[in-house]
C-alpha positions in Angstrom: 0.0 0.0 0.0 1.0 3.5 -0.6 1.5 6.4 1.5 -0.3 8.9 2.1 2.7 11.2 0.9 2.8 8.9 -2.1 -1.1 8.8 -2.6 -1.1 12.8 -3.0 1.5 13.2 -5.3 -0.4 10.6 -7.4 -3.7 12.2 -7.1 -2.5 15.6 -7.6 -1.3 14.1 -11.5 -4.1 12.1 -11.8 -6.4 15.5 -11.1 -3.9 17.6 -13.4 -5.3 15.2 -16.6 -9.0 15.4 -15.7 -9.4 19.3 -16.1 -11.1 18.4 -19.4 -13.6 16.6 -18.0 -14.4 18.2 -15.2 -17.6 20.8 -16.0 -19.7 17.9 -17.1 -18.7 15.6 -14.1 -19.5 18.9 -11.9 -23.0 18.3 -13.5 -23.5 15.0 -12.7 -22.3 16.2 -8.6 -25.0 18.5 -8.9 -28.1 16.5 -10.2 -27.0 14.0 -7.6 -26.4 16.7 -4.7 -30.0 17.4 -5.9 -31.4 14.3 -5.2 -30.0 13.3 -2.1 -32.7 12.9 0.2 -30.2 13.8 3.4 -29.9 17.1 1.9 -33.4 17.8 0.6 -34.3 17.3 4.1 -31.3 19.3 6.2 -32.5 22.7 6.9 -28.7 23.6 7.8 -25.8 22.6 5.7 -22.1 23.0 6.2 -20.2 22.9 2.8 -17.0 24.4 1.1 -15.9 26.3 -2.1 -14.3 24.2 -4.3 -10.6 25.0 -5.1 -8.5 23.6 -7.9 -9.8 19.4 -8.7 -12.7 19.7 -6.2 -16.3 20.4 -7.6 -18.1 23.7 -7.9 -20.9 22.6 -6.0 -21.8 27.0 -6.3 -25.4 26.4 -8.1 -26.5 23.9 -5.0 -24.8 26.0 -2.6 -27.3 29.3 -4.4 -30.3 26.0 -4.6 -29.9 25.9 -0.2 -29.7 29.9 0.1 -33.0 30.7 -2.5 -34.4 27.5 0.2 -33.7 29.1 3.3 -31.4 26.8 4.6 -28.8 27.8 6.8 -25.5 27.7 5.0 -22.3 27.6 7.0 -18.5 27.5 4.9 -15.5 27.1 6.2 -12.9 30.0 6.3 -9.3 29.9 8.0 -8.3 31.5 10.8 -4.7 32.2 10.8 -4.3 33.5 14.2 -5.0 29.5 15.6 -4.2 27.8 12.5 -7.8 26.4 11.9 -10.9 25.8 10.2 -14.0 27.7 11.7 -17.6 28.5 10.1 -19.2 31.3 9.4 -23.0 31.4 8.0 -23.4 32.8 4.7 -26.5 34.4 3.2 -25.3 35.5 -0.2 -22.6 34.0 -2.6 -21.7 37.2 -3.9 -21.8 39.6 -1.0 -20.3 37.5 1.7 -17.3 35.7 0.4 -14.0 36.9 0.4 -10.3 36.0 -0.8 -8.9 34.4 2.5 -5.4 32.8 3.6 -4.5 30.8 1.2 -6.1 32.4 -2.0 -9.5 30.5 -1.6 -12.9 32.3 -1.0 -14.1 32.3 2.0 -16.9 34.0 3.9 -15.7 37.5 4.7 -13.7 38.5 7.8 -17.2 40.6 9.3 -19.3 37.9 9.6 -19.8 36.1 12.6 -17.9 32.5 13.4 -20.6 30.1 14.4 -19.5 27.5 17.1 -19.9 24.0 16.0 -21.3 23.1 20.3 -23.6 26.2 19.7 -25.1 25.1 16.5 -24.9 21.4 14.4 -25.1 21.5 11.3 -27.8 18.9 9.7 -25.4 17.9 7.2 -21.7 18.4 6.0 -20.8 18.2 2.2 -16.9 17.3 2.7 -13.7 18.0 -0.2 -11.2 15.4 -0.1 -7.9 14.5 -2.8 -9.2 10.8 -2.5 -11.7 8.4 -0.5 -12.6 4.9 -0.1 -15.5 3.0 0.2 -15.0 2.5 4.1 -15.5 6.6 4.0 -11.3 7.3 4.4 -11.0 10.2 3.8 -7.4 11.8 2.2 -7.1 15.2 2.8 -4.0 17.8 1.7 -1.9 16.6 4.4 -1.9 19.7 7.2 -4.9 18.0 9.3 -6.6 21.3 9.5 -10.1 19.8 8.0 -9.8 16.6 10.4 -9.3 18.9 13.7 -12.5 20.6 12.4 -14.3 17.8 11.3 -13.7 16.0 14.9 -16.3 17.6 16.5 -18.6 16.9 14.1 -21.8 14.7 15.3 -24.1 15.2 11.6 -23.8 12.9 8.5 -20.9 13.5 6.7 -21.0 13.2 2.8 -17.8 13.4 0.9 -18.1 15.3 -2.6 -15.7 14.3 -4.9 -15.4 13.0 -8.5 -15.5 9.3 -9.6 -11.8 9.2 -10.5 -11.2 10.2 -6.8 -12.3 6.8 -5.3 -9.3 4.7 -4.4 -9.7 0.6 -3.5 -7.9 1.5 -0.6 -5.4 3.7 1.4 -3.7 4.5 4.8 -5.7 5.8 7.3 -4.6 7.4 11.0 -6.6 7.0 14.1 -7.4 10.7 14.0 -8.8 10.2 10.4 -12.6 11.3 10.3 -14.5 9.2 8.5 -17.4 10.0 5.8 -21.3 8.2 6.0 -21.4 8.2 2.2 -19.8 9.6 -0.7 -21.3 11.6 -3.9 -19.6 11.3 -7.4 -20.8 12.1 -10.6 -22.0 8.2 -11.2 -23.2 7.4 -7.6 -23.9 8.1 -4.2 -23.0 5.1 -1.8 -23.1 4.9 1.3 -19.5 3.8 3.0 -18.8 0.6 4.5 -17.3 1.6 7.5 -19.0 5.3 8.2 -19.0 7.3 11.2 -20.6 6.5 14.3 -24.1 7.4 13.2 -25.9 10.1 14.6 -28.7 9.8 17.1 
């Protein structure tokens, strides 16, 4: 098996030759994100903005907002080195260029507390996943600290090319409940301890 050094290096190429493809996978991500009934039903949503391989999932992110659901995206805090939320009521207005070159909601708006307020869902990016819902993030940990505390279903958003037979995986590792692609949605072997 290869490391997870190894792994991203391998991903990160494998991304690199997809760019072609990726607008009408994004398509598929969406009419699937659409259909999910976990998310039809969540009246709050935790998600991110996609950077680089990841998918734009933009038009369902504007979908929740014109439904009233409570939208909450990660932006970095670079005084402690981690993820926090912050609820965002417009995709236009609210976002801002943070840390690391990736929009974010803007510096003004309130961070939510994760013990104050769960999510009813969590849309997660990811270089790779398995089935068992590993998860293989960039490497600095900063989504897994985040993602810790995290008691909702956790649904990891990436495309089909993304889903590795297996990989490494860490104690600390969070684990996703499903996973959404372009072709599927399939629930993980070994997810999370389920909600109550």
């Amino acid at each position: 098996m290869k490391s997870k050094k190894e792994l991203r290096l391998q991903m990160k190429m494998i991304i690199a030759a997809q760019s072609a493809e990726k607008q009408r996978a994004d398509e598929g991500i969406l009419q699937n994100l659409m259909s999910l009934g976990l998310l039809q039903k969540a009246r709050s949503l935790a998600a991110f903005l996609a950077i680089e391989h990841e998918p734009d999932l933009n038009p369902f992110l504007q979908y929740c907002l014109e439904q009233n659901k409570k939208l909450l995206l990660p932006r970095f805090n670079t005084q402690v080195k981690a993820y926090e939320l912050a609820p965002v009521n417009n995709l236009q207005q609210d976002l801002e260029t943070g840390h690391y070159g990736i929009y974010e909601p803007a510096a003004s708006l309130e961070k939510v507390e994760i013990s104050e307020f769960f999510p009813q869902a969590w849309l997660i990016p990811g270089l790779a996943f398995c089935l068992d819902g590993t998860r293989l993030g960039r490497g600095a940990g900063y989504y897994d600290r985040l993602l810790a505390k995290v008691k909702a279903p956790m649904v990891g958003v990436c495309h089909e090319y993304q889903i590795l037979p297996e990989m490494p995986s860490c104690r600390h590792d969070v684990k996703m409940h499903c996973l959404l692609t372009e072709a599927r949605i399939v629930e993980c072997t070994h997810p999370a301890e389920k909600p109550s």
